[in-house]
C-alpha positions in Angstrom: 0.0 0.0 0.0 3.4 2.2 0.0 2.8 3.3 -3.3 -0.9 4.7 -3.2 -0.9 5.7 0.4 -0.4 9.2 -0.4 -2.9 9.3 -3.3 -5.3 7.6 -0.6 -4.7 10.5 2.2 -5.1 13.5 -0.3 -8.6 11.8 -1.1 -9.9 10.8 2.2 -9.0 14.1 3.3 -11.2 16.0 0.6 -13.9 13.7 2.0 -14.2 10.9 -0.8 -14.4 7.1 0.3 -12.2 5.3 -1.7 -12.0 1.6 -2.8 -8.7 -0.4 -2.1 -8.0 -3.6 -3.0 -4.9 -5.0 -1.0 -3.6 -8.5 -2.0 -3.0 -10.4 1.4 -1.7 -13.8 0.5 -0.1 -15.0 -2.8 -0.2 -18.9 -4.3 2.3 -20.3 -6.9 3.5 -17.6 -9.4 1.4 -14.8 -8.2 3.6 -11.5 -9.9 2.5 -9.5 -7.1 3.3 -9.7 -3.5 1.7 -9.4 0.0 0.8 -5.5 0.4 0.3 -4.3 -3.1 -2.6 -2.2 -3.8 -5.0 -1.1 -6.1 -7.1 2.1 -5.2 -10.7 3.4 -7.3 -11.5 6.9 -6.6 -14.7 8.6 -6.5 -14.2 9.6 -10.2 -13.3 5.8 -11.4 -9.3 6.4 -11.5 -7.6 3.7 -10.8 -3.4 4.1 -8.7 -1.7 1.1 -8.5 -1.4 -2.3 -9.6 -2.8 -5.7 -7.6 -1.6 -8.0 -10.5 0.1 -6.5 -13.2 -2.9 -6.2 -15.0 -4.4 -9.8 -14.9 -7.4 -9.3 -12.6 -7.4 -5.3 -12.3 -10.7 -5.1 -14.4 -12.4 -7.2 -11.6 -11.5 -5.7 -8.7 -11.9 -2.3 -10.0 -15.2 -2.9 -10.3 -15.4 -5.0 -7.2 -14.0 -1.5 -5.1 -16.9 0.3 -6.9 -19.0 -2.2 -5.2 -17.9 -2.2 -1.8 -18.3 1.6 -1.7 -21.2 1.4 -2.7 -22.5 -0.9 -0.2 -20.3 -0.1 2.6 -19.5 -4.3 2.9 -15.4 -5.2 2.4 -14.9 -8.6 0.4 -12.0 -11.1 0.2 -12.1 -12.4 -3.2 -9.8 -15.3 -4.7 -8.4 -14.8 -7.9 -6.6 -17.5 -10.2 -7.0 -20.6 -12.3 -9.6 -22.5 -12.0 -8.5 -25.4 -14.0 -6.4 -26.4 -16.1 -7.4 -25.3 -18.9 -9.8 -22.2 -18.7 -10.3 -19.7 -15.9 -13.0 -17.2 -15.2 -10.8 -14.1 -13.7 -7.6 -15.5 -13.1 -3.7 -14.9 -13.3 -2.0 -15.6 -16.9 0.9 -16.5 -15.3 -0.9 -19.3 -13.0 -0.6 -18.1 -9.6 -3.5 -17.6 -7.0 -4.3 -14.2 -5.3 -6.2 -13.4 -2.3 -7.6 -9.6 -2.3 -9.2 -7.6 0.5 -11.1 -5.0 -1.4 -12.4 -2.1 0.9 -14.1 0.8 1.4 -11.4 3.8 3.1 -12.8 7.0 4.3 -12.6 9.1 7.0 -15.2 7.5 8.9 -13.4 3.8 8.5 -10.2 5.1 8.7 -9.7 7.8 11.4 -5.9 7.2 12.2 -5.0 7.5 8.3 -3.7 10.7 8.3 -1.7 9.7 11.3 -0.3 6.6 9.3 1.0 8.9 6.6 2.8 11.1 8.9 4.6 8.3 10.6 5.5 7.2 7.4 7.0 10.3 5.9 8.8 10.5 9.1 10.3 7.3 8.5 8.9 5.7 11.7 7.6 2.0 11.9 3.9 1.7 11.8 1.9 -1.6 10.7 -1.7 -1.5 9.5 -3.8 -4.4 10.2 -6.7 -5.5 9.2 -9.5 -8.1 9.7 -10.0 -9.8 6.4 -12.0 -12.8 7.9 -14.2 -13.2 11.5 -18.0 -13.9 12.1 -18.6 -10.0 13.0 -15.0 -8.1 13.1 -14.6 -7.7 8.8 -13.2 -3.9 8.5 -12.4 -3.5 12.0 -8.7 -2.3 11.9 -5.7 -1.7 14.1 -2.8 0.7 13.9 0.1 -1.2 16.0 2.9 1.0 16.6 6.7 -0.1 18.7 5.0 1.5 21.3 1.1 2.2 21.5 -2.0 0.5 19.5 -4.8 2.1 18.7 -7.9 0.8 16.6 -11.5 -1.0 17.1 -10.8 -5.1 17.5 -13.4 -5.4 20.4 -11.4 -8.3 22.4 -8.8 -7.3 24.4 -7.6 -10.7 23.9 -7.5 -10.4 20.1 -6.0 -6.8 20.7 -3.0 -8.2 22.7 -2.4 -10.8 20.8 -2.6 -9.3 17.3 -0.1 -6.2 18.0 2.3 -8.7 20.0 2.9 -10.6 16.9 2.3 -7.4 14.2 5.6 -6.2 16.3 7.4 -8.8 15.4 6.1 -9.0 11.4 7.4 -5.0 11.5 10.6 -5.9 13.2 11.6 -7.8 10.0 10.1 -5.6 7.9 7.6 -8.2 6.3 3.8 -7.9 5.9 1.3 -11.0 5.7 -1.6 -12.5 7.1 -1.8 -13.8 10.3 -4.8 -16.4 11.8 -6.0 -16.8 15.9 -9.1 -18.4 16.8 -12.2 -16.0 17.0 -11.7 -14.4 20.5 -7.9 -14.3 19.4 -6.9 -17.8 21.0 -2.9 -18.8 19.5 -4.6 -21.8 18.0 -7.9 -22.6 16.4 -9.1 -20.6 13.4 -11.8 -18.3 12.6 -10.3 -14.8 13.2 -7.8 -13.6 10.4 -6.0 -10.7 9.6 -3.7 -9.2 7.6 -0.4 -7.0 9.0 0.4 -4.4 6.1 4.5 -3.3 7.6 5.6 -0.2 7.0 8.9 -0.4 8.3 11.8 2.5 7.1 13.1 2.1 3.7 16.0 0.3 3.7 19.4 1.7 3.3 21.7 1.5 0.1 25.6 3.8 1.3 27.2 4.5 -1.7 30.8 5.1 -1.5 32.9 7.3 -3.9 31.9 10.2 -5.7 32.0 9.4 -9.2 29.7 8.6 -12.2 29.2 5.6 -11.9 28.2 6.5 -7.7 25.1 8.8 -9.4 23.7 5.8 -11.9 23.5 3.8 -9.1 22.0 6.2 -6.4 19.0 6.7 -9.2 18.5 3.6 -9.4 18.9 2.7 -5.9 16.0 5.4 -5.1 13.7 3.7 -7.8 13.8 0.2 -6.3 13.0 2.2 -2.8 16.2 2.7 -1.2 16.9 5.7 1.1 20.5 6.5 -0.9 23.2 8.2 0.8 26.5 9.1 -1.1 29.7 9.3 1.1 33.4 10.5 -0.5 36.4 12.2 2.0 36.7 14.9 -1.0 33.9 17.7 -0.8 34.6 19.2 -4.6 33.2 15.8 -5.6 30.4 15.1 -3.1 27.9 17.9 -3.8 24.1 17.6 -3.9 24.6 19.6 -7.5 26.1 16.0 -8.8 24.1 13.6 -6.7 20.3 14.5 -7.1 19.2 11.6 -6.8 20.5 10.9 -3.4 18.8 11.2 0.0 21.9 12.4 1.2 25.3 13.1 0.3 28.3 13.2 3.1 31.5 14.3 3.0 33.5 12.5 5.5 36.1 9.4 5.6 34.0 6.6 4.2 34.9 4.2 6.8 34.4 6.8 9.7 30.7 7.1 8.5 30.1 3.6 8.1 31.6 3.0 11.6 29.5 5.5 13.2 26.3 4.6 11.1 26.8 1.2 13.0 27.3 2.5 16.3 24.0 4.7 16.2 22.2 1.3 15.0 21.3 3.4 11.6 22.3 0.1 9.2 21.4 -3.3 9.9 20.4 -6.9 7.8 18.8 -4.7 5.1 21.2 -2.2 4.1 23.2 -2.6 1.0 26.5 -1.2 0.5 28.5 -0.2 -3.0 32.0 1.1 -2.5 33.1 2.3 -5.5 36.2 4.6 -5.2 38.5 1.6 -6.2 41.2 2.9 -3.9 43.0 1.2 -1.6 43.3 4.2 1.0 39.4 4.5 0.4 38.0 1.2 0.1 40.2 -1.2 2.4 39.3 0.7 5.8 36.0 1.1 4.6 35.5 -2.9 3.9 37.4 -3.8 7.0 34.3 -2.3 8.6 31.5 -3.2 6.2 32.8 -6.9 6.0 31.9 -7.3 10.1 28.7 -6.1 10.0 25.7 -8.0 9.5 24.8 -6.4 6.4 22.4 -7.4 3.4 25.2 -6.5 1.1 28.5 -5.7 0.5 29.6 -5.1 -2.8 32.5 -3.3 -4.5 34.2 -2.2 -7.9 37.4 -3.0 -9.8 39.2 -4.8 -12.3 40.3 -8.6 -11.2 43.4 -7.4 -10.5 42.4 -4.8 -8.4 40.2 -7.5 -6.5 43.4 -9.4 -5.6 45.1 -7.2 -4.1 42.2 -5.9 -1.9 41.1 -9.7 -0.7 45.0 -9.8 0.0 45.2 -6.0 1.6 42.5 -7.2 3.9 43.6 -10.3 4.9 46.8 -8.9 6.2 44.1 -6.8 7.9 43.1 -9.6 10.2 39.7 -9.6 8.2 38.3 -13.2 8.8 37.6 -15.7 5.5 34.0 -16.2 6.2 33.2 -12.3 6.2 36.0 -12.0 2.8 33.1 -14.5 1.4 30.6 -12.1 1.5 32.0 -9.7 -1.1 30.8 -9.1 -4.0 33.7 -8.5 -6.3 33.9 -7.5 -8.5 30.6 -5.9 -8.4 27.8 -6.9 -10.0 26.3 -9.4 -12.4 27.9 -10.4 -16.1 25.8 -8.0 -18.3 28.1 -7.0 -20.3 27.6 -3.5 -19.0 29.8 -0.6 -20.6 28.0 3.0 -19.6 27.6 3.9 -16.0 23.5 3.5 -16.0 24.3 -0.2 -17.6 26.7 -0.8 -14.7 24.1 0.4 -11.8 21.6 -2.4 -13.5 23.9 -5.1 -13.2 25.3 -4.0 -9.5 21.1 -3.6 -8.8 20.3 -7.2 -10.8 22.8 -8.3 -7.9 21.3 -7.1 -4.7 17.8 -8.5 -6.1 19.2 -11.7 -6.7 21.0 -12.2 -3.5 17.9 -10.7 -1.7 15.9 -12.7 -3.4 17.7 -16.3 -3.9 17.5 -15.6 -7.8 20.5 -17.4 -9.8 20.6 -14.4 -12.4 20.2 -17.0 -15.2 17.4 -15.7 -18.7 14.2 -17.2 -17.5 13.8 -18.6 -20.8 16.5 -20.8 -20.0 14.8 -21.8 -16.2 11.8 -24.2 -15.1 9.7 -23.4 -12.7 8.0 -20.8 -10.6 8.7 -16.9 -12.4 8.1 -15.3 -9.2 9.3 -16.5 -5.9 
């Protein structure tokens, strides 16, 4: 819901009620995952995607309907056999969709969502997708606070203690108790939409290739920071498309990045300055942090003598194992922008568990 979420305030806040389809669980190949959303406005625009375009024509008109009645819906959507399917998925998969109406009077904390999210604080948004009388009833589960209409205290309790722990990792999905919230049984389920802080992508060296790949870092929802020792280089002026740009030692800023507890398993890191003074500090630190990725650039030869700069270093073989390098994946990438898409085709792979092979050369499952 990331994506519409600021589409959805600006109309609830003019007073419109607005159909949103969310997907909630994914089967097989779905090509969208938990989270994604589809909003109808008032006027019959449509904002964002629940499929990629294989069942948007059904729940577009499946929003109309549930503002107009005031009733939320879970709706399947896939193949129904093997051969034909009524509304389903192209690509084969199965989605579930909790279409519903959003307003001011269903959703009172909204604007209060939005905020935390433009601050960059951790919020979750759950909602009851499936219970004898609780449909549409919602809470907002913050780190510290909840606040929201699930009538049992039980269900209340037991819902945000375990929403905490979805937004801890980051990760949104359904979650099922019995109907007064019991840990086992079934009949009460709901989904927990995360939305945790963006994660983190450093980018070290202030160079050409450094702007590429902040751009494209910001585009697959990175907060980007550039970081170079030399301040005629690192200038917002040549880094727009950076959250922030730093000029200080790169290693100093990474080291004190850690000790504020500002980086952790999500943050990707690109040193790119290719200079031993630079980059073998900076990956003596990198290297001993739990980080989602390390990555950096140079020739083979250049690679060499880092792994052996570093190991004179004391840097352990099992953290030299997590380096990517040379960066990236074998594109055959020449410009700048084609480098960023194979050091980003890397970071999605290894976040991912994708082998980086051409699909049309795979079996199985497209989407994980």
């Amino acid at each position: 819901m990331r994506d519409v979420l600021a589409e959805l305030a600006r109309r609830v806040e003019r007073g419109e009620t607005v159909g949103v389809g969310t997907v909630v669980a994914t089967f097989s190949s779905a090509p969208r995952p938990p989270g994604a959303a589809m909003l109808v406005g008032a006027d019959g625009e449509v904002v964002g995607s629940v499929s990629g375009g294989c069942v948007e024509g059904a729940v577009y008109e499946l929003a109309r309907q549930v503002v107009a009645d005031g009733r939320p819906v879970l709706q399947r959507y896939g193949v129904s056999d093997d051969d034909a399917f009524s509304v389903g998925l192209t690509c084969g998969g199965i989605l579930d969709v909790y279409v519903e109406p959003v307003g001011a009077d269903t959703f009172p904390e909204l604007a209060e969502v939005v905020g935390a999210v433009r601050a960059r604080e951790p919020v979750a948004v759950v909602s009851v997708v499936e219970h004898p009388e609780w449909v549409g009833r919602r809470l907002v589960v913050w780190p510290d606070r909840v606040s929201g209409d699930v009538p049992s205290a039980r269900a209340r309790d037991a819902i945000a203690d375990d929403a905490r722990g979805l937004l801890a990792g980051g990760r949104s999905g359904t979650l099922r108790y019995g109907p007064d919230g019991q840990r086992r049984g079934e009949g009460l389920t709901v989904f927990v939409n995360s939305f945790e802080p963006p994660p983190r992508m450093l980018v070290f060296g202030a160079i050409d290739f450094a702007a590429a790949v902040a751009r494209l870092g910001a585009f697959l929802g990175y907060r980007v920071t550039v970081c170079d020792a030399r301040p005629v280089f690192a200038t917002r002026t040549r880094f727009p498309g950076a959250d922030e740009v730093v000029v200080d030692w790169p290693h100093r800023y990474l080291a004190a990045q850690a000790e504020a507890g500002a980086v952790d398993g999500r943050t990707v890191v690109a040193v790119l300055t290719h200079d031993p003074k630079f980059d073998v500090p900076l990956l003596e630190v990198a290297l001993r942090l739990k980080l989602g990725y390390v990555g950096a650039m140079g020739s083979r030869r250049t690679h060499d003598d880092r792994l052996r700069r570093l190991r004179e270093a004391g840097v352990a073989e099992d953290d030299l194992a997590r380096l990517s390098s040379p960066i990236g994946l074998d594109l055959g990438a020449r410009t700048p922008e084609e480098t960023a898409v194979s050091i980003a085709a890397e970071i999605v792979a290894l976040r991912w568990g994708g082998g980086g092979d051409r699909l049309s050369r795979t079996e199985g499952a497209i989407h994980g």
